[in-house]
N, CA, C and O atoms as a GROMACS GRO file, in nm:
protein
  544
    1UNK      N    1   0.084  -0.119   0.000
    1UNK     CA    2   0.000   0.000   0.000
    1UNK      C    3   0.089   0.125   0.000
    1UNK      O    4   0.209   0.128   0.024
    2UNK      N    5   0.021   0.211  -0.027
    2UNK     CA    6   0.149   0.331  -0.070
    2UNK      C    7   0.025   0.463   0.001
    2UNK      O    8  -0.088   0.455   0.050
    3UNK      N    9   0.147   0.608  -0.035
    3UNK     CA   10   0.016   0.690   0.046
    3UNK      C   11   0.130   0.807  -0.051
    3UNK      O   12   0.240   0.790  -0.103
    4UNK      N   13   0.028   0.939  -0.041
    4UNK     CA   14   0.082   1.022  -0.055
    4UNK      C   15   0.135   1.119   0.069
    4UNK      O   16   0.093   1.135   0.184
    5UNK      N   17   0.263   1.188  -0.015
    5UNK     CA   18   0.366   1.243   0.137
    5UNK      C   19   0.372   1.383   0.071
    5UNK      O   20   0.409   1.404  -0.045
    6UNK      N   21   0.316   1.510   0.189
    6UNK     CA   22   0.345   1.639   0.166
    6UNK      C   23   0.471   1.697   0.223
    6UNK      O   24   0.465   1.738   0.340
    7UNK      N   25   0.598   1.708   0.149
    7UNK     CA   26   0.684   1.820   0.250
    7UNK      C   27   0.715   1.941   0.209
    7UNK      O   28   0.716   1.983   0.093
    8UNK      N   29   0.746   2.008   0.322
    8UNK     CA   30   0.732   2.156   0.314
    8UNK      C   31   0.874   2.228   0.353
    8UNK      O   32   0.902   2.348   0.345
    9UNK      N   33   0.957   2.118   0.398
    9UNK     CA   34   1.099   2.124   0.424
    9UNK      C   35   1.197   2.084   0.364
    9UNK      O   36   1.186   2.077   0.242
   10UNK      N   37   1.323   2.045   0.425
   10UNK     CA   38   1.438   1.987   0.371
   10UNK      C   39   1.397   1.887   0.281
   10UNK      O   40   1.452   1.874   0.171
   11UNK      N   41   1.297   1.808   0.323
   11UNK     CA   42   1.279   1.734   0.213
   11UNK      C   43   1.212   1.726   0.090
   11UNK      O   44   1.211   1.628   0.014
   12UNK      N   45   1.150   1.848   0.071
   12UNK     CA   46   1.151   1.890  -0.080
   12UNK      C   47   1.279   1.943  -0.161
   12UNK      O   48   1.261   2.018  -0.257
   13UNK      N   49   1.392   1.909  -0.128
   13UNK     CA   50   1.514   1.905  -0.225
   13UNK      C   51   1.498   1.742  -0.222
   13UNK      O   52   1.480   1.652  -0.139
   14UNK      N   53   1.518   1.758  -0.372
   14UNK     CA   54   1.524   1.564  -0.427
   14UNK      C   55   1.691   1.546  -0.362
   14UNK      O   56   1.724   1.428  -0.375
   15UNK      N   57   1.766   1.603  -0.317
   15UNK     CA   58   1.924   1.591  -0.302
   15UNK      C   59   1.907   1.556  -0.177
   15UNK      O   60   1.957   1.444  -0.165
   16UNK      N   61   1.856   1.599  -0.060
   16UNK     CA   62   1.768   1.536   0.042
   16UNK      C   63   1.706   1.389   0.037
   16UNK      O   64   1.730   1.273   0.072
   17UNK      N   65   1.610   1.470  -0.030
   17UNK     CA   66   1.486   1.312  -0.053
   17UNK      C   67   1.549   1.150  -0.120
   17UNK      O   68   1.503   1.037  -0.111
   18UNK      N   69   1.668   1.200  -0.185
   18UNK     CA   70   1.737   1.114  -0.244
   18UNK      C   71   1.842   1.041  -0.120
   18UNK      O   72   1.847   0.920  -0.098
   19UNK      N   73   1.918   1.144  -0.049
   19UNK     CA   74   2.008   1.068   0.066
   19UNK      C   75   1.911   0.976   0.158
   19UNK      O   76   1.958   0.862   0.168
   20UNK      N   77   1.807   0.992   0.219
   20UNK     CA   78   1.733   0.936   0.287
   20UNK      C   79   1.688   0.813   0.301
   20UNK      O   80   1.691   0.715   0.376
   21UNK      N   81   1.618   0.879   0.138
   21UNK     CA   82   1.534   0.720   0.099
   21UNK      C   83   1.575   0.662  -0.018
   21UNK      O   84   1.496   0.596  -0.086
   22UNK      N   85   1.681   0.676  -0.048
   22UNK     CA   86   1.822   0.592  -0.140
   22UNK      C   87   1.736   0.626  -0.260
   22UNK      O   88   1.793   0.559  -0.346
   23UNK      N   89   1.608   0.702  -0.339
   23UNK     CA   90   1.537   0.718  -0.458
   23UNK      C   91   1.507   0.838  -0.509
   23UNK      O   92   1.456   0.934  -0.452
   24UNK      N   93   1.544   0.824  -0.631
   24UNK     CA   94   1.522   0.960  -0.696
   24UNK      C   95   1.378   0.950  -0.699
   24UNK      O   96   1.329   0.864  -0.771
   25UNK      N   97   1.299   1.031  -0.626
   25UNK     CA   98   1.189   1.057  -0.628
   25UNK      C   99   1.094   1.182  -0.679
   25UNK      O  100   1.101   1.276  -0.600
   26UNK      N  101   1.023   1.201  -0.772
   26UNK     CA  102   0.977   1.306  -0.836
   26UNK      C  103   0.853   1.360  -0.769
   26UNK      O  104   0.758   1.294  -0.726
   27UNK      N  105   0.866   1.484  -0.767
   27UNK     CA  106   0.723   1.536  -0.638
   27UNK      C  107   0.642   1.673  -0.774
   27UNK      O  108   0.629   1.621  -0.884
   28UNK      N  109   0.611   1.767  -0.771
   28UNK     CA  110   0.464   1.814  -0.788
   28UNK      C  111   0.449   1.917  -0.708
   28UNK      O  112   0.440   1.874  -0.593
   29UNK      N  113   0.442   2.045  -0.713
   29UNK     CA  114   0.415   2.149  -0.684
   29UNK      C  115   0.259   2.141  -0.562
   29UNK      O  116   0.150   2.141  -0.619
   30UNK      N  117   0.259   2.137  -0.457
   30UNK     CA  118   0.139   2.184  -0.404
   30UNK      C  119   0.155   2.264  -0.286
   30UNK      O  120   0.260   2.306  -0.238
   31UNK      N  121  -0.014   2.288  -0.225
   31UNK     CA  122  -0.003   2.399  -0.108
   31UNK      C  123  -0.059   2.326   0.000
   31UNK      O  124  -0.084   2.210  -0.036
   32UNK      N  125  -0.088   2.350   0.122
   32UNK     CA  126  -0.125   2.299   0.262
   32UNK      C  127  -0.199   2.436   0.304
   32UNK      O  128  -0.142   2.545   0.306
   33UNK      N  129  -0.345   2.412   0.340
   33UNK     CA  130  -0.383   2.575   0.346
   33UNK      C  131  -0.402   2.561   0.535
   33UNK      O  132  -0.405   2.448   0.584
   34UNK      N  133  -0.409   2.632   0.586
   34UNK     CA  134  -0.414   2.664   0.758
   34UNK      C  135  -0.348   2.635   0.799
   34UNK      O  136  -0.356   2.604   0.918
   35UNK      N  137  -0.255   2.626   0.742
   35UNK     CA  138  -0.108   2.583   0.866
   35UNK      C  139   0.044   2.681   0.809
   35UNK      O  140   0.085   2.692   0.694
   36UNK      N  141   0.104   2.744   0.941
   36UNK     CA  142   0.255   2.816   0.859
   36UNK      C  143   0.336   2.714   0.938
   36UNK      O  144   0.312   2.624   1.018
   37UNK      N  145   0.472   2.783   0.863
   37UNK     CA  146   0.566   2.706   0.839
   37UNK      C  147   0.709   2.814   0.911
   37UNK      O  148   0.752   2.914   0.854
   38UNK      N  149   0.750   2.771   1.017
   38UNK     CA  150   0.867   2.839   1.114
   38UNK      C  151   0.997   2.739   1.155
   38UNK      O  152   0.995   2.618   1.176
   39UNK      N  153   1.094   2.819   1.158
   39UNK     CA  154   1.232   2.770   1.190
   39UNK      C  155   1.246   2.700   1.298
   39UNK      O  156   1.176   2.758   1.381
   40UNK      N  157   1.302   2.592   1.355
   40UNK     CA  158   1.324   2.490   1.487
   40UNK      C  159   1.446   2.611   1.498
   40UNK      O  160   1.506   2.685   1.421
   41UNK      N  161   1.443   2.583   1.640
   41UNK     CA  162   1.496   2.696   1.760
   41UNK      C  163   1.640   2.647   1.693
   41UNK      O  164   1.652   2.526   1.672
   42UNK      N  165   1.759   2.743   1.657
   42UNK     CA  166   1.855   2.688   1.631
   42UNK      C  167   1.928   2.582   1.558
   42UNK      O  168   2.032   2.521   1.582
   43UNK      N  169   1.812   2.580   1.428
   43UNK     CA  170   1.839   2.471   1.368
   43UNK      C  171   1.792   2.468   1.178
   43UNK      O  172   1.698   2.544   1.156
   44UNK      N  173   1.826   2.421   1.098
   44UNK     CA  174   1.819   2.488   0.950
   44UNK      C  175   1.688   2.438   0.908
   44UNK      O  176   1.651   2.515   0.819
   45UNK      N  177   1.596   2.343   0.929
   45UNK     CA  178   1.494   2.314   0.936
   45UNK      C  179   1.358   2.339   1.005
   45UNK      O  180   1.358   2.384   1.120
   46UNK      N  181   1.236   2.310   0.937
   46UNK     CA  182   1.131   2.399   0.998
   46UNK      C  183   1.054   2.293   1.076
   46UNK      O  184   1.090   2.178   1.101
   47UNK      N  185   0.937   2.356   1.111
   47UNK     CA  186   0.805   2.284   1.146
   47UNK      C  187   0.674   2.325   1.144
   47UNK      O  188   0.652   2.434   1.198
   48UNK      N  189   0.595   2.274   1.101
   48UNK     CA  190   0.440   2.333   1.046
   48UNK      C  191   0.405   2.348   1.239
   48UNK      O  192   0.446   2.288   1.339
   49UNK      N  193   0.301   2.472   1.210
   49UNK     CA  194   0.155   2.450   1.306
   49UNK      C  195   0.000   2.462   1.237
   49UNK      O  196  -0.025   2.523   1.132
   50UNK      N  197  -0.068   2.413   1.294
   50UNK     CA  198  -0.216   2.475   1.230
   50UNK      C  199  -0.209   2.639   1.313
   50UNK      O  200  -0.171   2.676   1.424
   51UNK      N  201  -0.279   2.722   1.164
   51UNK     CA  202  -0.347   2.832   1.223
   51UNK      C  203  -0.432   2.849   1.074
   51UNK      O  204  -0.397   2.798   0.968
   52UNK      N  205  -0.553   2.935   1.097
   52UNK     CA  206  -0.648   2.960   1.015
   52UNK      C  207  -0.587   3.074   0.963
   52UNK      O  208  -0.517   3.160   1.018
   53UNK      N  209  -0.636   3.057   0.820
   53UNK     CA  210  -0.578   3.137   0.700
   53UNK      C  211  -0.400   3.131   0.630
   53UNK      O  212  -0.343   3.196   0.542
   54UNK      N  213  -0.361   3.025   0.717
   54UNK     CA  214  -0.231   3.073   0.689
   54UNK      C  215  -0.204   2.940   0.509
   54UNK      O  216  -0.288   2.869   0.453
   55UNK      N  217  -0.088   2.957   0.483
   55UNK     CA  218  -0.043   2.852   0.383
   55UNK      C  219   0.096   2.830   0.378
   55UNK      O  220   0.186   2.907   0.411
   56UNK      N  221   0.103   2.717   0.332
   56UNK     CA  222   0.238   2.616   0.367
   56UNK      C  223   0.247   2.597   0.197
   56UNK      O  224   0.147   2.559   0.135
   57UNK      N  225   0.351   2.621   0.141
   57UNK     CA  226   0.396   2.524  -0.043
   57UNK      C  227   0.478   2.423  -0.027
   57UNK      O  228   0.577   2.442   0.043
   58UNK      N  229   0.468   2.363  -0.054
   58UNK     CA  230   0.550   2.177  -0.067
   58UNK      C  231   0.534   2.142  -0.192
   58UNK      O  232   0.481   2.182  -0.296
   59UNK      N  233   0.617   2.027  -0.139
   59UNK     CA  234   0.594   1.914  -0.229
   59UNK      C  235   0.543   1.792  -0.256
   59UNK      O  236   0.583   1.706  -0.178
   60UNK      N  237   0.456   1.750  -0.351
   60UNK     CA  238   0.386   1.659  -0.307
   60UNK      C  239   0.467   1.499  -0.389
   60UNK      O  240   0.510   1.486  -0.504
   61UNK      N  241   0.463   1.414  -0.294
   61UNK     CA  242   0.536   1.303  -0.356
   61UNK      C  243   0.468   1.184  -0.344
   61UNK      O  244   0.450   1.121  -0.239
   62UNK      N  245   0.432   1.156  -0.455
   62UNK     CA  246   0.304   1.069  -0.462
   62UNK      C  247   0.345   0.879  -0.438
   62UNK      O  248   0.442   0.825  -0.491
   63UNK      N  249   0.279   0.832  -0.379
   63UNK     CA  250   0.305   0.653  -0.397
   63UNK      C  251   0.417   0.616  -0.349
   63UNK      O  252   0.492   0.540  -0.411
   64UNK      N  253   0.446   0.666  -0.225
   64UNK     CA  254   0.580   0.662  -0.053
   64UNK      C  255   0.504   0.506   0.002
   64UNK      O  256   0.392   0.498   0.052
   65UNK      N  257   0.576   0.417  -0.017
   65UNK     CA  258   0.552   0.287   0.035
   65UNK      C  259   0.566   0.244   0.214
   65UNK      O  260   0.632   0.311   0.294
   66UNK      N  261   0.511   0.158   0.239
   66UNK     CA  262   0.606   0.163   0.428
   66UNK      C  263   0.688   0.141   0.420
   66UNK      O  264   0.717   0.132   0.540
   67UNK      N  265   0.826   0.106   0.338
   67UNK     CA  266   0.983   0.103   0.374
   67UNK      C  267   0.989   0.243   0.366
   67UNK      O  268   0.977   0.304   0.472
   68UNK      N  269   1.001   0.292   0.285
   68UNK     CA  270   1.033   0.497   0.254
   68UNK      C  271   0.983   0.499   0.420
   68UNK      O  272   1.058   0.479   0.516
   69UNK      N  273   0.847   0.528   0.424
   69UNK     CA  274   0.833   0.576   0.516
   69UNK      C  275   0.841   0.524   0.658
   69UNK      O  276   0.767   0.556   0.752
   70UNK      N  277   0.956   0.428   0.658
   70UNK     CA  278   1.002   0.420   0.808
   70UNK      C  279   1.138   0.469   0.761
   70UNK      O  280   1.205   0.537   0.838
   71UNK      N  281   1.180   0.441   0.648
   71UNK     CA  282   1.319   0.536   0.621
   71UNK      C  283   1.322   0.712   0.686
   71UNK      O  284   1.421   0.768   0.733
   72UNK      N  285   1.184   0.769   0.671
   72UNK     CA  286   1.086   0.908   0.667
   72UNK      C  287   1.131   0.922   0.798
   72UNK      O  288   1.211   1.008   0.836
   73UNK      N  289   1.069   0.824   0.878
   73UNK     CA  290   1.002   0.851   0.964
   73UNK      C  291   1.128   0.863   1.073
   73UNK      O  292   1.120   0.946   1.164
   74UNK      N  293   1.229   0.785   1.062
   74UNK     CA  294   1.366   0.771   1.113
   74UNK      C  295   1.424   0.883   1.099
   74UNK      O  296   1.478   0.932   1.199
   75UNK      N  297   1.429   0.966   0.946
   75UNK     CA  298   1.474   1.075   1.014
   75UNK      C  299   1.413   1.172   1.035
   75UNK      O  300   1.502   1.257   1.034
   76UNK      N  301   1.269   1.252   1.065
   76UNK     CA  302   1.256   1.301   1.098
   76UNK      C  303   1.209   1.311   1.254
   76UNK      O  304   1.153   1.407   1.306
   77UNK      N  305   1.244   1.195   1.312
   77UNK     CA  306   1.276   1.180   1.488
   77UNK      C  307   1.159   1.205   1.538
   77UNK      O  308   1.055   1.215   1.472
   78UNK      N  309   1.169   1.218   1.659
   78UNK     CA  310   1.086   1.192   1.764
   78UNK      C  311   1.009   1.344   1.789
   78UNK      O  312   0.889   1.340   1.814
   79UNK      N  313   1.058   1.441   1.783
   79UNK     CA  314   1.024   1.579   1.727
   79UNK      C  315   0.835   1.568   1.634
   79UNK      O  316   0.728   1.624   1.660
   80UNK      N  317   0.862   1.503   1.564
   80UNK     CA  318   0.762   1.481   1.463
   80UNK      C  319   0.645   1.368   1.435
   80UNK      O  320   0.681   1.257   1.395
   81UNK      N  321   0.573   1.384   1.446
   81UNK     CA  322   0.458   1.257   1.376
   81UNK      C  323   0.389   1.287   1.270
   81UNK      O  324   0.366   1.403   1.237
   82UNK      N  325   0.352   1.192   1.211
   82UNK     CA  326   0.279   1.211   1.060
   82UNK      C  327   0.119   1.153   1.054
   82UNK      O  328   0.076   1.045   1.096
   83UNK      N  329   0.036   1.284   0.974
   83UNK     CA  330  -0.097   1.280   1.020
   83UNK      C  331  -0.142   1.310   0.888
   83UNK      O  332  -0.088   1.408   0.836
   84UNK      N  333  -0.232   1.247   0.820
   84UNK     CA  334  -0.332   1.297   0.711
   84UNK      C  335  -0.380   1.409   0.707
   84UNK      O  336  -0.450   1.442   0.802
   85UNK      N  337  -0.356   1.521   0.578
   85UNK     CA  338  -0.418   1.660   0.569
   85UNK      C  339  -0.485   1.655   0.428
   85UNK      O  340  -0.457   1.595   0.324
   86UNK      N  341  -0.544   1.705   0.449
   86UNK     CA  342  -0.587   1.752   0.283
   86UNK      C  343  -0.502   1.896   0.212
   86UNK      O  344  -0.507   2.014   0.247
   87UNK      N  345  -0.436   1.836   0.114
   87UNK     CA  346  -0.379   1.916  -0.025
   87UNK      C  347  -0.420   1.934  -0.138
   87UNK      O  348  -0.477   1.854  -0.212
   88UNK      N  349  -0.377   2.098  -0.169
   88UNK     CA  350  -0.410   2.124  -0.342
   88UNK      C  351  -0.283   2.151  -0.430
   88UNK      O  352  -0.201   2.240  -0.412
   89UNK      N  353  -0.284   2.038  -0.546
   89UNK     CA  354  -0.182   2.045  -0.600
   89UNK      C  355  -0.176   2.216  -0.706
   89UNK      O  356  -0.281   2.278  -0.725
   90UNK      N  357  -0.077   2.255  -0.746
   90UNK     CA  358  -0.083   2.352  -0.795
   90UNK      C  359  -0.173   2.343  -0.952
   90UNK      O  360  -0.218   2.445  -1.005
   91UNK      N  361  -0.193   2.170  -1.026
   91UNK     CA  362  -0.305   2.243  -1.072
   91UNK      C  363  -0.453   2.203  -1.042
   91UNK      O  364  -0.540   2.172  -1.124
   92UNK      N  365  -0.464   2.213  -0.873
   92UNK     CA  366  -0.591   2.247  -0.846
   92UNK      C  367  -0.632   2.094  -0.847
   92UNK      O  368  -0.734   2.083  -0.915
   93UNK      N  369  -0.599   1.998  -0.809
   93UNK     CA  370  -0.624   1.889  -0.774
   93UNK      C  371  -0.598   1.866  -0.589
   93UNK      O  372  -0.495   1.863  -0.522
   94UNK      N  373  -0.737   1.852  -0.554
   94UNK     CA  374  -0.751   1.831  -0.394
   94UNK      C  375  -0.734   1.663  -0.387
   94UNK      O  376  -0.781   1.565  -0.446
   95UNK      N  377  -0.633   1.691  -0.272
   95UNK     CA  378  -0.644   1.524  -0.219
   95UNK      C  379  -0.612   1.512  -0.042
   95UNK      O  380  -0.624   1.601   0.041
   96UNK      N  381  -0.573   1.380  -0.023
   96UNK     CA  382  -0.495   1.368   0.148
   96UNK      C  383  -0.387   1.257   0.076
   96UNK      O  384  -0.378   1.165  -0.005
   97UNK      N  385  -0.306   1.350   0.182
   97UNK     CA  386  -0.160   1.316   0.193
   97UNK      C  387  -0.115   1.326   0.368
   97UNK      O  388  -0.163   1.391   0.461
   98UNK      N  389  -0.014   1.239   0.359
   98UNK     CA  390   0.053   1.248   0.527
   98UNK      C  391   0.153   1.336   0.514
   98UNK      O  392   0.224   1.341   0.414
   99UNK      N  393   0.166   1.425   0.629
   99UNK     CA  394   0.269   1.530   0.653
   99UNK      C  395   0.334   1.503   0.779
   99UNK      O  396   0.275   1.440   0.866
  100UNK      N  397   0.473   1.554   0.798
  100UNK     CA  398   0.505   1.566   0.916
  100UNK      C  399   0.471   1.669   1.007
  100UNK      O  400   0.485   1.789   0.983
  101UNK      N  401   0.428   1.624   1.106
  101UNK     CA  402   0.406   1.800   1.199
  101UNK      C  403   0.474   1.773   1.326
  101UNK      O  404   0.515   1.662   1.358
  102UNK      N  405   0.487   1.897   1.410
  102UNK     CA  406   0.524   1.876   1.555
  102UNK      C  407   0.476   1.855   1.644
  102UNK      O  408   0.391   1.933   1.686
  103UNK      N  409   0.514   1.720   1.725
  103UNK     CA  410   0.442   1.740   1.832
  103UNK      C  411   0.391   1.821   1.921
  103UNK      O  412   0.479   1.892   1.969
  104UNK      N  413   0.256   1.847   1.976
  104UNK     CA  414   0.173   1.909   2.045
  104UNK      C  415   0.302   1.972   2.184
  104UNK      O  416   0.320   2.089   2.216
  105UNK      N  417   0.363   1.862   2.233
  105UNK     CA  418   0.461   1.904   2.360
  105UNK      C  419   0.597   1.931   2.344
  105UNK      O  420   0.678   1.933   2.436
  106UNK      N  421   0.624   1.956   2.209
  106UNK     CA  422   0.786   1.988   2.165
  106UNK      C  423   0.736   2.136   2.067
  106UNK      O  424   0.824   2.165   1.986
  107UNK      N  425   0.624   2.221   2.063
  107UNK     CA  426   0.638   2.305   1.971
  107UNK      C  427   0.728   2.422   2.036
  107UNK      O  428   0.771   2.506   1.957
  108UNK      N  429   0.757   2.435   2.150
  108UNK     CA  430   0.849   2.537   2.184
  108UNK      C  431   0.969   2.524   2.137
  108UNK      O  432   1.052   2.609   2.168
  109UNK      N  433   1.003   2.424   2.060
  109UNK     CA  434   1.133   2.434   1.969
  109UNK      C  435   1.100   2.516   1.850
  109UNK      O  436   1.198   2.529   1.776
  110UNK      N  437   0.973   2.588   1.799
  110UNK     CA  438   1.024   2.648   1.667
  110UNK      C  439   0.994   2.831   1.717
  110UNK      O  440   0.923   2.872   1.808
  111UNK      N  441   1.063   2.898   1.636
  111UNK     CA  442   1.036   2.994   1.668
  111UNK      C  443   0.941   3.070   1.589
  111UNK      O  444   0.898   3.009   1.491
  112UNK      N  445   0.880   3.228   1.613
  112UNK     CA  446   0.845   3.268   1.532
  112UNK      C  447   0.884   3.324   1.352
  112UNK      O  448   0.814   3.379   1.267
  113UNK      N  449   0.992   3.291   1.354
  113UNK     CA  450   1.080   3.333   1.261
  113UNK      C  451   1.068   3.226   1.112
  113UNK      O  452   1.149   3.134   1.102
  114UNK      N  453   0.975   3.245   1.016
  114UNK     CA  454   0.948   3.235   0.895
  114UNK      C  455   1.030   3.129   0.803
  114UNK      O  456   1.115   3.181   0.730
  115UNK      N  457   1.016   2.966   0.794
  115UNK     CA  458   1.125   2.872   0.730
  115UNK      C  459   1.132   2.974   0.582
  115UNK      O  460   1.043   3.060   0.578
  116UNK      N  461   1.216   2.971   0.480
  116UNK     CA  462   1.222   2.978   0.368
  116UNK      C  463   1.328   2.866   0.274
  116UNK      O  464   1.451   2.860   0.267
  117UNK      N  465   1.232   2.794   0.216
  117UNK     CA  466   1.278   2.680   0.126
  117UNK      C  467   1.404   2.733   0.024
  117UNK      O  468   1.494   2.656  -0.012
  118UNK      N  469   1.397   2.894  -0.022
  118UNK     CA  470   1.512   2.888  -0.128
  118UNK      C  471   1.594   2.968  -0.032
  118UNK      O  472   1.684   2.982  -0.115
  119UNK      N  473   1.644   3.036   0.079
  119UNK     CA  474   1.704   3.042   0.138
  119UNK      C  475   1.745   2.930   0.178
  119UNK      O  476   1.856   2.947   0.231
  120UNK      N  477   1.701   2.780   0.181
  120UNK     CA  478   1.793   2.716   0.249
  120UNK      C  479   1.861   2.667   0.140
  120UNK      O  480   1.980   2.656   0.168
  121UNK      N  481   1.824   2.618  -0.023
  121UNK     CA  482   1.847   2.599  -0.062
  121UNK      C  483   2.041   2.686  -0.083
  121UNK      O  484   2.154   2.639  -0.083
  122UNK      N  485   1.991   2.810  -0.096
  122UNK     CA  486   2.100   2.898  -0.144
  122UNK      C  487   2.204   2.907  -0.045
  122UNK      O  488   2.319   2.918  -0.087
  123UNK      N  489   2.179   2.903   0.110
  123UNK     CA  490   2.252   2.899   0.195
  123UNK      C  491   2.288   2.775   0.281
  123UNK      O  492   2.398   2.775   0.338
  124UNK      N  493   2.219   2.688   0.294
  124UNK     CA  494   2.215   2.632   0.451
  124UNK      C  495   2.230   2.482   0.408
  124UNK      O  496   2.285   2.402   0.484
  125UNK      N  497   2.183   2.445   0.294
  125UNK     CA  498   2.172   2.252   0.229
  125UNK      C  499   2.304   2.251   0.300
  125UNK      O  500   2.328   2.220   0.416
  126UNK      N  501   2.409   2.304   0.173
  126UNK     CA  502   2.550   2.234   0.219
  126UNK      C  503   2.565   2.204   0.362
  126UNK      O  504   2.565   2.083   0.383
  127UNK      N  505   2.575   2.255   0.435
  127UNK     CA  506   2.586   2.249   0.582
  127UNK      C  507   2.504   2.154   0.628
  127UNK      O  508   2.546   2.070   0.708
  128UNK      N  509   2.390   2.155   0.588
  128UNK     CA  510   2.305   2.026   0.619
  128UNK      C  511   2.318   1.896   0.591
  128UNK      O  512   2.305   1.811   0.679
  129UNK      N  513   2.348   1.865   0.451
  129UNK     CA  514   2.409   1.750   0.417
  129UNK      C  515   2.508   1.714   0.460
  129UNK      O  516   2.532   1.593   0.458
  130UNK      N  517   2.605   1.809   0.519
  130UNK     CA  518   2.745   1.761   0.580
  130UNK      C  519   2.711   1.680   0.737
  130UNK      O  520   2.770   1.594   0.802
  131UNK      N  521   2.602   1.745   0.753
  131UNK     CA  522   2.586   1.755   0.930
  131UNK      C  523   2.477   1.576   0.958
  131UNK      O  524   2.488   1.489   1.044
  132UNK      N  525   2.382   1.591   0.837
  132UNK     CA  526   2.301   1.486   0.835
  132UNK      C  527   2.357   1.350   0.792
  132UNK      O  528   2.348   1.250   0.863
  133UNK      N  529   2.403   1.352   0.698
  133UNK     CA  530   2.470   1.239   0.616
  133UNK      C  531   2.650   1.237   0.597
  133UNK      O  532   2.703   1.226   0.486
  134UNK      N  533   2.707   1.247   0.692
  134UNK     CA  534   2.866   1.264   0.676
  134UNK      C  535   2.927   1.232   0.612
  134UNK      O  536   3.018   1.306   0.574
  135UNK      N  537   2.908   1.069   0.550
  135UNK     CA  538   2.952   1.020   0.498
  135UNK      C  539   2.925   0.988   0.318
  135UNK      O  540   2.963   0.896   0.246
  136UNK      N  541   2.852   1.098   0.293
  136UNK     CA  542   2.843   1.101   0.118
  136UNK      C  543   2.858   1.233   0.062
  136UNK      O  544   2.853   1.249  -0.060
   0.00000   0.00000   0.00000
């Protein structure tokens, strides 16, 4: 059985998504509507909350099997659990997909301070990949 997977973080770089879950995996432009998207306290990665009106852009990566996603689920730690939302792909195709979010008793790790996906891209991957995966 397979499911669809929304991310809104590090792991919408396939250079990411690829170290993880050993597959070049192709994702799809979509949005996550009522929930933003903020920086973990000291750290290059984000974490969603619900709030009304807000919006989240990801990526949507369709047909994530249960190996991927205990590969997923491993690294995005104990920090995180994954819960069914409903998504609209950018062209306007509604569905549910599983996302990662933060736990209810660890959200005081993110701050108010705004994730941005091509800022990390432009600045922060390298450092990340060095820090996550040492050895490739």
């Amino acid at each position: 059985m397979t499911n669809p997977l929304f991310c809104y973080g590090t792991l919408r770089s396939l250079k990411v998504m690829k170290a993880v879950t050993g597959q070049a995996l192709l994702g799809i432009d979509a949005q996550l509507q009522h929930y933003v998207i903020y920086r973990v306290r000291g750290a290059d990665y984000p974490g969603i909350l619900p709030e009304k009106g807000g919006l989240v852009e990801g990526t949507l990566y369709r047909n994530i099997d249960e190996k991927t996603f205990r590969l997923l689920d491993g690294f995005e730690g104990e920090d995180y659990f994954r819960m069914p939302v409903h998504i609209v792909t950018k062209m306007g195709e509604a569905l549910r997909a599983e996302v990662y979010c933060i736990r209810e008793e660890r959200r005081n790790v993110l701050t108010q301070e705004q994730w941005d996906f091509d800022h990390f891209l432009k600045q922060e991957i390298e450092g990340f990949m060095q820090r996550c995966f040492p050895k490739r």
